[in-house]
C-alpha positions in Angstrom: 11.1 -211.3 62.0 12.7 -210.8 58.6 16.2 -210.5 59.9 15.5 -214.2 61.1 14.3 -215.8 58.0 16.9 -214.0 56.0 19.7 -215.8 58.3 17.8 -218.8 57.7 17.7 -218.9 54.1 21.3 -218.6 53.9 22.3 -220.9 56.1 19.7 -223.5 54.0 21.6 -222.1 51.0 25.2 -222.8 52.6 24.4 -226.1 53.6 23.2 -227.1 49.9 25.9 -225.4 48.9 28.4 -227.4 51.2 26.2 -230.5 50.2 27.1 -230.4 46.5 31.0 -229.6 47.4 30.9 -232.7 49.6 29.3 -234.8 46.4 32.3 -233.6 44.3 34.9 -235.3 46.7 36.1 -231.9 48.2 35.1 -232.7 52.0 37.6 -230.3 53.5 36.1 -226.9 51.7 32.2 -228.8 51.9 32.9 -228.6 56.2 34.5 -225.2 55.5 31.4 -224.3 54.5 29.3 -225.7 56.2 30.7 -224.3 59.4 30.2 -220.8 57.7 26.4 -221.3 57.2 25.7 -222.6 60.4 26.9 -219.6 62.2 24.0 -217.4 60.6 21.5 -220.0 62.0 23.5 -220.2 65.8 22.9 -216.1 65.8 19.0 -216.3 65.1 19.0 -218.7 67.8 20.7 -217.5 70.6 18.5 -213.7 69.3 21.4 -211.8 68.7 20.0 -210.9 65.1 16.8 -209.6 67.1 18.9 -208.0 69.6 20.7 -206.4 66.7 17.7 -205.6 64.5 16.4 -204.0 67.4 19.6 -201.8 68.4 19.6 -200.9 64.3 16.4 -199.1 64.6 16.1 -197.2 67.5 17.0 -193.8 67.7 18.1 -194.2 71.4 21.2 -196.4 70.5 21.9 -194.5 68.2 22.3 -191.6 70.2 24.2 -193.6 72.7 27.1 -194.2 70.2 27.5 -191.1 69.3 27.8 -190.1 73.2 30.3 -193.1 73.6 32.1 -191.4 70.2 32.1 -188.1 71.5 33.5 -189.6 74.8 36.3 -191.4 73.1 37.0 -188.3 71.4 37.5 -186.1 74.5 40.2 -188.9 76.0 42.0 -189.2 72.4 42.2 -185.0 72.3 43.5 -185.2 76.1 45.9 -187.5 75.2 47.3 -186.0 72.5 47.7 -182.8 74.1 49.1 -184.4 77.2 51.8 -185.6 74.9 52.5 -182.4 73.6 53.0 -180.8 76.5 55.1 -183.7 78.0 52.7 -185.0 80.6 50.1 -183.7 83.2 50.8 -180.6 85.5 51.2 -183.0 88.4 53.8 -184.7 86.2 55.7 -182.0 85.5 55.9 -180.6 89.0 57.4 -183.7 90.5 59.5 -183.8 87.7 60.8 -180.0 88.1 61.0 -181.0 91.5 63.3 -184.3 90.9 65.6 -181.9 89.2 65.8 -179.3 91.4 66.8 -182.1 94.5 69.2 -184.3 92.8 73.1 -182.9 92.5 74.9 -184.3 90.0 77.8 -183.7 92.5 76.3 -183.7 96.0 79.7 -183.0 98.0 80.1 -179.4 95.7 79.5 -176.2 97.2 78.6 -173.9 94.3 78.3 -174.3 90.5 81.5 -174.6 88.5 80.8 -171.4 86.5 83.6 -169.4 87.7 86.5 -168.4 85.9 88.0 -170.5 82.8 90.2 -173.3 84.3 91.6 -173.1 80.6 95.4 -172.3 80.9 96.4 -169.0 79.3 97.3 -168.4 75.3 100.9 -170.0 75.0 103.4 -167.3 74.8 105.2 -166.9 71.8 108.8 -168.4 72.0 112.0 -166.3 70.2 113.1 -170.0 68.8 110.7 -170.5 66.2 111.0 -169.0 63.2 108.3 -167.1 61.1 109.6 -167.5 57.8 107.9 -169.4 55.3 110.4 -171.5 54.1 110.4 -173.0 57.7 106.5 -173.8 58.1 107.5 -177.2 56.1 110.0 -177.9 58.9 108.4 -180.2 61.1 106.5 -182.4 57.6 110.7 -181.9 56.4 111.6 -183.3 59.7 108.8 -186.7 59.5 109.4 -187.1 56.3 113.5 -187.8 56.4 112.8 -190.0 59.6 110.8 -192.3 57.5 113.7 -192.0 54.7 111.6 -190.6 52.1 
């Protein structure tokens, strides 16, 4: 019952309010306002302030939004760990088992991790010298193409 005149005096209050910003020429802001006090007088009359007033005080509703909390809790935790793991155990069977299927080259017989396919270390040819005047040859060589 209070919660209801309480809504009522401020919307009485808003529309004065709104009356004497509609005397000063400012009708824009005055229906602004207006607007804004009638909504506490729309909820008193459809009895969503009782409704609320009534869900405020009882221990019962209370107690149910702490269950729906706690609920919301346990799927946010499950989630998160479900994440961290990189998806349910269903998921990640079907997945190992995806992998395991598919060949990236269906037509080969084995897996290519026999010997190197690398050629062997070059040998070392007699014509090259070793000397360190000659390591400049080939920069030597560039260099008088280019005429420098």
């Amino acid at each position: 019952m209070i919660a209801e005149t309480v809504c009522s005096a401020v919307a009485a209050a808003g529309l004065g309010i709104a009356a004497i910003t509609a005397y000063r020429k400012r009708f824009l802001a005055a229906t602004r306002i207006a607007a804004y006090a009638l909504v506490p007088l729309g909820l008193v009359m459809t009895g969503v302030v009782q409704w609320a007033a009534d869900t405020a005080f009882s221990p019962m509703a209370w107690a149910g939004f702490g269950v729906l909390g706690a609920a919301w809790a346990l799927f946010m935790g499950t989630r998160a760990v479900e994440r961290r793991r990189g998806g349910t155990r269903k998921e990640r069977r079907a997945a190992a088992r995806a992998a395991q299927t598919e060949a990236v080259a269906p037509a080969a017989s084995a897996p290519s991790l026999g010997p190197s396919t690398r050629p062997a270390a070059r040998p070392k040819t007699a014509s090259r010298p070793t000397g360190g005047a000659d390591d400049f040859s080939d920069i030597e060589a560039i260099l008088k193409k280019h005429g420098i």
